[in-house]
VOLO-261241 format. One record per residue: x, y, z of N, C-alpha, C in turn; residue in three letters. Coordinates in steps of 0.2 Angstrom, whole numbers, padded with zeros to 4 digits, always signed. Each point is the difference from the previous one (the first is absolute). Example, Ala and Ser with C-alpha at 12.3 -4.5 7.8 and 13.67 -1.06 7.14 Angstrom:
# VOLO-261241
+0066-0028+0039-0004+0006+0000+0004+0006+0000ALA
-0002+0005-0004+0004+0006+0001-0004+0005+0003SER
END
This chain:
# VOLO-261241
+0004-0006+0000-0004+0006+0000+0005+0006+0000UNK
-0002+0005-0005+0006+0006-0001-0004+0005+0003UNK
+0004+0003+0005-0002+0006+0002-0001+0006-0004UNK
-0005+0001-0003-0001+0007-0003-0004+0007+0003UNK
+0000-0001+0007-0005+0005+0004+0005+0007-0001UNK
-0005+0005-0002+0003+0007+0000-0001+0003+0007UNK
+0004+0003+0004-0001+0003+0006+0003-0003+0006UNK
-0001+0002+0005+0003-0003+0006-0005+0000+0006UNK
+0000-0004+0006-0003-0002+0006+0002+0003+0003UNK
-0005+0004+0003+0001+0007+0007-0002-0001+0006UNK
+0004+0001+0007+0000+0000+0006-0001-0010+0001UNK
-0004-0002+0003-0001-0009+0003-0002-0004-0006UNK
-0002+0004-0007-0002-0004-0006+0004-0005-0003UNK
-0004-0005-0002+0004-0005-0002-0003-0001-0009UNK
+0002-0002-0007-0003-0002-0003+0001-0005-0002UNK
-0006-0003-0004+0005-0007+0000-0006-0003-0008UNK
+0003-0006-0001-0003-0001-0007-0005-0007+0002UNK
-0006-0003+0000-0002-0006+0003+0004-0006-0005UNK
+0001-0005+0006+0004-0005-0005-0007-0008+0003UNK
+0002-0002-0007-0008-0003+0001+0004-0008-0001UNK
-0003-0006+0003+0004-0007+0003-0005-0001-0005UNK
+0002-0008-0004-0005-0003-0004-0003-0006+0007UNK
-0007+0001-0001-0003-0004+0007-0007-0003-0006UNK
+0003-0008-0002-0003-0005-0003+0002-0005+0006UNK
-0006-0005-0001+0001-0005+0003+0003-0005-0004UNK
+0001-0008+0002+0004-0004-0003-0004-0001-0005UNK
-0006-0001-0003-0004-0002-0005-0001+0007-0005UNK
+0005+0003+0001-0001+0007-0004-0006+0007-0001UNK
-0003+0000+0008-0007+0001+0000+0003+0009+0003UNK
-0001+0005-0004+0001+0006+0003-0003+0004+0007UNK
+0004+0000+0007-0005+0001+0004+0001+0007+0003UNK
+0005+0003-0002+0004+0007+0001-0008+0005+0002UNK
-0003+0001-0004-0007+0004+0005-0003-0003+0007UNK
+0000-0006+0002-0001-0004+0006+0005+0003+0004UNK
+0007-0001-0001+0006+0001+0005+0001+0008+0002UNK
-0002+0004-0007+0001+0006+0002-0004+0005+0004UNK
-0008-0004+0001-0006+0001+0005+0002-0001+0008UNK
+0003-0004-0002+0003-0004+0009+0004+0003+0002UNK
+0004+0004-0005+0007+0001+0002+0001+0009+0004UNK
+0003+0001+0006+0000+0005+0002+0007+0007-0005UNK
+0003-0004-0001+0005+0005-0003+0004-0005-0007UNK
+0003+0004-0001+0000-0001-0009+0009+0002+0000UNK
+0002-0001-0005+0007+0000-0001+0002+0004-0006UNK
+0007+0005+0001+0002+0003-0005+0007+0003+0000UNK
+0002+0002-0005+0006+0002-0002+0001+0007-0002UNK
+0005+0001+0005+0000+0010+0004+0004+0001-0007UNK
-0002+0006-0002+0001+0004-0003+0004+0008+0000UNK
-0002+0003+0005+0000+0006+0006-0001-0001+0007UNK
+0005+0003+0002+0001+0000+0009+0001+0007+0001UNK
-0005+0004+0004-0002+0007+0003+0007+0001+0004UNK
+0003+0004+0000+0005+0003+0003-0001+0002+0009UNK
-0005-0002+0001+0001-0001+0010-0002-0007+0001UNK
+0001-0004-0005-0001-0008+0003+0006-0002+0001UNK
+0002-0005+0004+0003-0001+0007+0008+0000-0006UNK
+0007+0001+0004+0005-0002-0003+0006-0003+0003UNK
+0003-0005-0002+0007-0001+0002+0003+0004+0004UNK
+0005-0005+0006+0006+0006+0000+0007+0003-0007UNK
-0001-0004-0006+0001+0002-0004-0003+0004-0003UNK
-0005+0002+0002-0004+0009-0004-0005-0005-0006UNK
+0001-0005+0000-0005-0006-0006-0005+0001+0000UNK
-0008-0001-0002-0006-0001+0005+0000-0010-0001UNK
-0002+0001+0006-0004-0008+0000-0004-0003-0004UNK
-0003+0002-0005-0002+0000-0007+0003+0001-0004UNK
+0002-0003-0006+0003+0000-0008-0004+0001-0005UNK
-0001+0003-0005-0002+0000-0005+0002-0005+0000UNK
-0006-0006-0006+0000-0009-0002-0001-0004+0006UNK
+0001+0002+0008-0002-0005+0006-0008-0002-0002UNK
-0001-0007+0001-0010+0000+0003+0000+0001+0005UNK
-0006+0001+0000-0003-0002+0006-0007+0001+0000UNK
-0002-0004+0008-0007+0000+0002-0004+0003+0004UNK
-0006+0003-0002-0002+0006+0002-0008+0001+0001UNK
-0001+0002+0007-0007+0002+0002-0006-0001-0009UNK
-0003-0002-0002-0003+0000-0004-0007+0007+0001UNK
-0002+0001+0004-0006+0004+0004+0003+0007-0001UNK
+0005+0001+0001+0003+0007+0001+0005+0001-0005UNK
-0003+0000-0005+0004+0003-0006-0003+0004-0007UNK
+0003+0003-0002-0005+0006-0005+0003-0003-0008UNK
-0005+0000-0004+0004-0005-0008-0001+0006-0005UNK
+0006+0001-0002-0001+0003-0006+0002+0001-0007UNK
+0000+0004-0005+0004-0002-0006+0005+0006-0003UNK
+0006-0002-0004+0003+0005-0002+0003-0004-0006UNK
-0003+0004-0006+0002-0003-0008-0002-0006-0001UNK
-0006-0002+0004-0005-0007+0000+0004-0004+0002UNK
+0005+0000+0005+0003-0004+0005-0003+0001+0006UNK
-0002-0007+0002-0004+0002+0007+0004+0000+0007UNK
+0002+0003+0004+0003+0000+0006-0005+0000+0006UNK
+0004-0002+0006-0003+0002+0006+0002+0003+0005UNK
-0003+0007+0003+0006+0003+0007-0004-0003+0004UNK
+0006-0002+0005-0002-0002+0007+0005+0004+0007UNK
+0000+0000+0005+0004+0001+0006+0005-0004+0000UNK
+0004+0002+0002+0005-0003+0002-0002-0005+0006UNK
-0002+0004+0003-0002-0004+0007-0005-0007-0002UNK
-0002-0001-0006-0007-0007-0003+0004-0002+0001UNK
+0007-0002-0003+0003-0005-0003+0002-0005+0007UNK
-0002-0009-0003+0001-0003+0004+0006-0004-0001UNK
+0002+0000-0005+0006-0002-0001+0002+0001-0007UNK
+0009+0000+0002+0004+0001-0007+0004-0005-0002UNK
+0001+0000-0007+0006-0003-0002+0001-0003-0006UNK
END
């Protein structure tokens, strides 16, 4: 997935691109709308990291541009740029990275 987002994440903003798991069962039967109903948080690939989100003692932030990771699904805002769809969320949603 090639980052083409124009712009940058401000203050605790994270944005990031949804990365979607192929979810078939063994008989080939597509269940991916069932899973994502049940499911609290959703998974994606940072893009931009807002400049007060948390940093190293190297001056790094703890986020990368290309890290995944997974994220509050309830508390997030979707939107699009050049019919690329992205999601901002908190830094503070994220439940894990990597």
């Amino acid at each position: 997935m090639e980052n083409k987002f124009k712009g940058r994440a401000l203050n605790t903003v994270v944005i990031v691109q949804e990365v979607f798991a192929e979810n078939k069962t063994a008989a080939g039967i597509d269940i991916s709308g069932i899973i994502d109903a049940n499911e609290k948080q959703k998974r994606g690939k940072v893009v931009s990291v807002g400049e007060l989100c948390p940093r190293l003692s190297d001056g790094k932030h703890t986020l990368q541009e290309g890290d995944e990771v997974i994220f509050d699904k309830f508390k997030m805002t979707n939107f699009t740029q050049d019919g690329v769809a992205y999601i901002m969320i908190d830094y503070r949603d994220i439940v894990i990275a990597f």
